[in-house]
Short mmCIF file of the C-alpha atoms (twelve columns), coordinates in Angstrom:
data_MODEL
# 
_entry.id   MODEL 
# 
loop_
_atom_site.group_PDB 
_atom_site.id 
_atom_site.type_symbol 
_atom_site.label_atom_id 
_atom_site.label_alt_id 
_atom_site.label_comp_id 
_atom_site.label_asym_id 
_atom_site.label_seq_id 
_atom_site.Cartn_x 
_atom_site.Cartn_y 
_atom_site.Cartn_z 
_atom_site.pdbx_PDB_model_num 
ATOM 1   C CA . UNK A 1   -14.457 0.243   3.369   1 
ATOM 2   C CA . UNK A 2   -15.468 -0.390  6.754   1 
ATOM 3   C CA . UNK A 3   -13.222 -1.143  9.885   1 
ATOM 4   C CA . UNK A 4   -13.234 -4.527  10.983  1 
ATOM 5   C CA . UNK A 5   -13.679 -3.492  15.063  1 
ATOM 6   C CA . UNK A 6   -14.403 0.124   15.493  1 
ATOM 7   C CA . UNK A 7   -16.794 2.583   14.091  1 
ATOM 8   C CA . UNK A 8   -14.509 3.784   11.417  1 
ATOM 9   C CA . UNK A 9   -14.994 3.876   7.467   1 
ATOM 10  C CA . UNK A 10  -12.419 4.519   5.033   1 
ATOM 11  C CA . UNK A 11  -13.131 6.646   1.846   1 
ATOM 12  C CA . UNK A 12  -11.543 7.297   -1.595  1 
ATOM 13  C CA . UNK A 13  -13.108 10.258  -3.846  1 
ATOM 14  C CA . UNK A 14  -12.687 10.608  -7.926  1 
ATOM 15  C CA . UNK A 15  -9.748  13.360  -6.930  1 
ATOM 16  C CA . UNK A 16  -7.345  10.629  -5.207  1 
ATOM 17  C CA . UNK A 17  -8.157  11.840  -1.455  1 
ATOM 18  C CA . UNK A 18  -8.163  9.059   0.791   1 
ATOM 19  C CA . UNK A 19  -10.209 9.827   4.639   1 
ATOM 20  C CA . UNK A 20  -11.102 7.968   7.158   1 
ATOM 21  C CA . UNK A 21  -14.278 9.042   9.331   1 
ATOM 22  C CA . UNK A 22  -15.466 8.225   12.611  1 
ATOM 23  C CA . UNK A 23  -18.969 6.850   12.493  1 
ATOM 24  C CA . UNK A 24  -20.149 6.274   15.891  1 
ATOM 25  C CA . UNK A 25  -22.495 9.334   16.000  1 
ATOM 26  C CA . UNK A 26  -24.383 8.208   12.692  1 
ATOM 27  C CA . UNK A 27  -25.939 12.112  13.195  1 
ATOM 28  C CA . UNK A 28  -22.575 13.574  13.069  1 
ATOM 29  C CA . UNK A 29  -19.629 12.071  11.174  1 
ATOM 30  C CA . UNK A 30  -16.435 13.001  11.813  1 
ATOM 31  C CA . UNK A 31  -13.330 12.910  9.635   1 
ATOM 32  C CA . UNK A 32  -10.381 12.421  11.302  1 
ATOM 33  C CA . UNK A 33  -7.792  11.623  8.875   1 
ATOM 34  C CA . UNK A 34  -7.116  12.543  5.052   1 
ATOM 35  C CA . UNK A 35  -4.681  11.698  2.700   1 
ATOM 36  C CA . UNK A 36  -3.355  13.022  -0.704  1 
ATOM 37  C CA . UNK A 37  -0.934  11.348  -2.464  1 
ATOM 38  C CA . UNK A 38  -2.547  9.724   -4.834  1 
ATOM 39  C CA . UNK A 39  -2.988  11.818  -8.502  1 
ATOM 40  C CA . UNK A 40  -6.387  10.216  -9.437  1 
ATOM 41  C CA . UNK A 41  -9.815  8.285   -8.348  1 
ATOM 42  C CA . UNK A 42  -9.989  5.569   -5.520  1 
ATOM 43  C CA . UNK A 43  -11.312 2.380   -6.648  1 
ATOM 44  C CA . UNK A 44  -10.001 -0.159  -3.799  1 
ATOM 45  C CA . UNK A 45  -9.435  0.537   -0.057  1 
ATOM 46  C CA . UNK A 46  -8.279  -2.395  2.057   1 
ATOM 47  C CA . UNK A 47  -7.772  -2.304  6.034   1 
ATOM 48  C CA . UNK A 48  -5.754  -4.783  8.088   1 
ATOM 49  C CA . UNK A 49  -7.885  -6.894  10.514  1 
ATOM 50  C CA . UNK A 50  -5.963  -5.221  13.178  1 
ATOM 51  C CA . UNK A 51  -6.440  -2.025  12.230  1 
ATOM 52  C CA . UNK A 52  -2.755  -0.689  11.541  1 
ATOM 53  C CA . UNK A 53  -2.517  -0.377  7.706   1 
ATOM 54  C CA . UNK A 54  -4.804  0.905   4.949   1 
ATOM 55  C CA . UNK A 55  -3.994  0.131   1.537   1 
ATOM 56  C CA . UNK A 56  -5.784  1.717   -1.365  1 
ATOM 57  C CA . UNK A 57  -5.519  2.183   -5.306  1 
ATOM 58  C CA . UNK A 58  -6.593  3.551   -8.689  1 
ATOM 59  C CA . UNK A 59  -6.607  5.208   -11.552 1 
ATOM 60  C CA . UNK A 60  -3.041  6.747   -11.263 1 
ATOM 61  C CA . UNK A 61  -1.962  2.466   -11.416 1 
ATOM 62  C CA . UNK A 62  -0.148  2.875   -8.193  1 
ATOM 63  C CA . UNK A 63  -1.318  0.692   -4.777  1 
ATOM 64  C CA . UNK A 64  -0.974  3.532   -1.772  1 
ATOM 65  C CA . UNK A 65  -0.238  2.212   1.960   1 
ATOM 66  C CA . UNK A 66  -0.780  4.000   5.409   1 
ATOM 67  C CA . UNK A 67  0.315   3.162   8.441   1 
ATOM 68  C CA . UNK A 68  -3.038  3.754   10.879  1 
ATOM 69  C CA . UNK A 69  -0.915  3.771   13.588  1 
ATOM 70  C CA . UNK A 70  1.322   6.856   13.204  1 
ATOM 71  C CA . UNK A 71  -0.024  10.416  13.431  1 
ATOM 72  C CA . UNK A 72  1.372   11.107  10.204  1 
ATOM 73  C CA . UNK A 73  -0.593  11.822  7.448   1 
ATOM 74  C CA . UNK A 74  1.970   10.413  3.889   1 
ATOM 75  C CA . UNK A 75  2.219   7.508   2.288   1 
ATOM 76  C CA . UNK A 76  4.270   4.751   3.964   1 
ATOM 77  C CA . UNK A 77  4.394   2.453   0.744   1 
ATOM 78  C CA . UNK A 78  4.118   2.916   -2.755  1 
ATOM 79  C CA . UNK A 79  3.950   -0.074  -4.976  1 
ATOM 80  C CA . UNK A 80  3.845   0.007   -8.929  1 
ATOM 81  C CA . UNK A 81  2.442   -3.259  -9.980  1 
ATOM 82  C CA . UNK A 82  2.324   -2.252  -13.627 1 
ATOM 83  C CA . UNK A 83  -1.406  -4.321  -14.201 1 
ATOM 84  C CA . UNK A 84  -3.248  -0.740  -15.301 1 
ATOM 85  C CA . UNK A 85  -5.715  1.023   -12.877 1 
ATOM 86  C CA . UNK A 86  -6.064  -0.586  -9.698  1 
ATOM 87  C CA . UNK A 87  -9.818  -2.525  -9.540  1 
ATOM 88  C CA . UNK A 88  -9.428  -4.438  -6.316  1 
ATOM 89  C CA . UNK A 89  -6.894  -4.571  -3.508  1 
ATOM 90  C CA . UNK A 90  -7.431  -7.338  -0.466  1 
ATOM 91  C CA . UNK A 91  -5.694  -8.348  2.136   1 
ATOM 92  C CA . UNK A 92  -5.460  -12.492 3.017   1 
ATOM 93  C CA . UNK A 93  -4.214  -14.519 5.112   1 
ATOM 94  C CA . UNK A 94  -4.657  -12.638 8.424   1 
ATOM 95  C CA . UNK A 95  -3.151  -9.696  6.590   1 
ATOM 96  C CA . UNK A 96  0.274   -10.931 6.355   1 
ATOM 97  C CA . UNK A 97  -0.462  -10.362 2.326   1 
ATOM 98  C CA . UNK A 98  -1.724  -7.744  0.071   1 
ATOM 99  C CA . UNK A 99  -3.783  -8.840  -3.228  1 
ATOM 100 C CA . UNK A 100 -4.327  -6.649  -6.377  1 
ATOM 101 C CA . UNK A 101 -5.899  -6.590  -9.607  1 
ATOM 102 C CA . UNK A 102 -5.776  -3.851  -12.169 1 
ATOM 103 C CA . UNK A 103 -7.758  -3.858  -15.397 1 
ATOM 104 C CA . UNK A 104 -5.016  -5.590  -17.287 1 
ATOM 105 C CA . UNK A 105 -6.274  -8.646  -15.888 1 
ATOM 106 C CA . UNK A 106 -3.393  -9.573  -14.109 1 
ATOM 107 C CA . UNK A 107 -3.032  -10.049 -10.073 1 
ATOM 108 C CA . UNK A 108 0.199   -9.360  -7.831  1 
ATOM 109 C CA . UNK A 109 0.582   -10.359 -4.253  1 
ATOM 110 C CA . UNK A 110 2.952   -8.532  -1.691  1 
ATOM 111 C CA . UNK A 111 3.769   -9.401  1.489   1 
ATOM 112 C CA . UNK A 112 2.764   -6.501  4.407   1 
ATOM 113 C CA . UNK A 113 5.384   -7.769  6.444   1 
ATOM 114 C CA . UNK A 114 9.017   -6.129  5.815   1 
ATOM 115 C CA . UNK A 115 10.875  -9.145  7.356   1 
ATOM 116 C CA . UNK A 116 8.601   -11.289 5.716   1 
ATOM 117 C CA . UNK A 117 9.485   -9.554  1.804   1 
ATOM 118 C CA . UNK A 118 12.701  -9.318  2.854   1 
ATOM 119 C CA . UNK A 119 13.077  -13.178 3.101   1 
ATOM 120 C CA . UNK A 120 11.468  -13.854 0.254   1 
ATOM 121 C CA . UNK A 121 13.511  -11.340 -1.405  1 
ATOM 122 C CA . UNK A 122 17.057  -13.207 -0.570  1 
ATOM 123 C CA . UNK A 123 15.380  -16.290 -1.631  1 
ATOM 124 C CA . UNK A 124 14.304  -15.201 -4.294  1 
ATOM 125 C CA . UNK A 125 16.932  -13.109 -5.638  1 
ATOM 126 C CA . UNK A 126 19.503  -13.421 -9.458  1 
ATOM 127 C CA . UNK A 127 22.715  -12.287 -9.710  1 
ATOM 128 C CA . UNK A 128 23.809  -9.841  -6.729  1 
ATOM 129 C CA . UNK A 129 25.658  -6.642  -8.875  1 
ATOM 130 C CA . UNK A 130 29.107  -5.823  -8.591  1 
ATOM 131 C CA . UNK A 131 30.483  -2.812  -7.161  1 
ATOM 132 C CA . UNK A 132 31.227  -1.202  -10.615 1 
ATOM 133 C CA . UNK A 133 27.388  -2.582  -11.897 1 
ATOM 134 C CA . UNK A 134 26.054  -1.234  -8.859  1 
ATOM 135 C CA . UNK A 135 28.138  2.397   -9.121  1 
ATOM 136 C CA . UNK A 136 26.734  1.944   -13.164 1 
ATOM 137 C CA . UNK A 137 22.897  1.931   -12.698 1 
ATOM 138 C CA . UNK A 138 23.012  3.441   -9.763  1 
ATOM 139 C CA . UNK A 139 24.813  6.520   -9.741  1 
ATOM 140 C CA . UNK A 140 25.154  8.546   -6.313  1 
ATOM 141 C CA . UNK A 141 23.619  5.882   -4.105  1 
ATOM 142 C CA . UNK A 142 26.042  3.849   -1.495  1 
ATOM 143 C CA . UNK A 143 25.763  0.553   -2.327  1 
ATOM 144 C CA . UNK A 144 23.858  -1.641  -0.190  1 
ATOM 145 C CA . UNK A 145 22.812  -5.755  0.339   1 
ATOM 146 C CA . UNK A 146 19.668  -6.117  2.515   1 
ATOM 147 C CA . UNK A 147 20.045  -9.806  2.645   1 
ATOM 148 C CA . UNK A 148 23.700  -9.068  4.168   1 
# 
C-alpha cells in the first residue's frame, strides 16, 4: 500500500509482519518500521490520507491499527469484526471511517475517530448495567460509563 504524500510503502508478509519502507532511493530501500502483532498473513493494509494511522488485516480475522505518528512500534487498536479472514480494509470519507470485508461476505464500518465512536456509542447504546450486573460479568474491573 502506498503513502498518499511521501515516498513510503506499507507491507504485510504471509507471517503477519507489517513494515513500512522508505522508497525515495528506488536503489536502496529502507525499512524503517516493523510490526508483529498479528499471528498470520496480511491481506489488507490501509493508510490515512494524512498519514497518521495504518490499518491492516488477515488471516488471524482480526483488523490491526498503528498510530504512524508515535515512535512506538504495538498495536494501538485491535478490532474483532467476526466476518472470517480479513480481504479488504479501506478507509472513506476523508478517513474519519474504517471499511472491512472478510470472506464471510459481510462488511463492518468503524469510526477512526474516538470522540466520534464514542458518540455514536451513547447513541447508540441498550440497557446501561447495574452495579451488581456490572460486578457479575465483569469481575475485578471498576465500573465505568464513558458516555458519563
Amino acid at each position: 500500500q502506498w503513502f498518499p504524500n511521501s515516498a513510503r510503502i506499507a507491507v504485510g508478509t504471509d507471517s503477519g509482519v507489517v513494515s513500512i519502507w522508505d522508497v525515495s532511493d528506488p536503489g536502496a530501500p529502507r525499512q524503517v518500521q516493523a510490526y508483529t502483532e498479528p499471528q498470520s498473513g496480511i491481506y489488507a493494509l490501509s493508510i490515512s490520507p494524512d498519514e497518521s494511522q495504518l490499518f491492516g488485516g488477515g488471516g488471524d480475522g482480526l483488523i490491526w491499527g498503528w498510530s504512524l505518528n508515535s515512535s512506538g512500534r504495538t498495536a494501538t487498536t485491535a478490532l474483532n469484526p467476526d466476518i472470517g479472514r480479513i480481504n479488504e480494509t479501506h478507509l472513506i470519507d476523508g478517513g474519519r471511517q474504517l471499511v472491512a470485508a472478510g470472506d464471510t461476505g459481510e462488511v463492518r464500518i468503524w469510526d477512526t475517530d474516538p470522540a466520534a465512536a464514542r458518540s455514536r456509542l451513547c447513541t447508540q447504546r441498550g440497557q446501561v448495567l447495574t452495579e451488581s450486573e456490572w460486578h457479575k460479568y465483569l469481575p475485578g474491573v471498576a465500573t465505568d460509563d464513558p458516555c458519563s
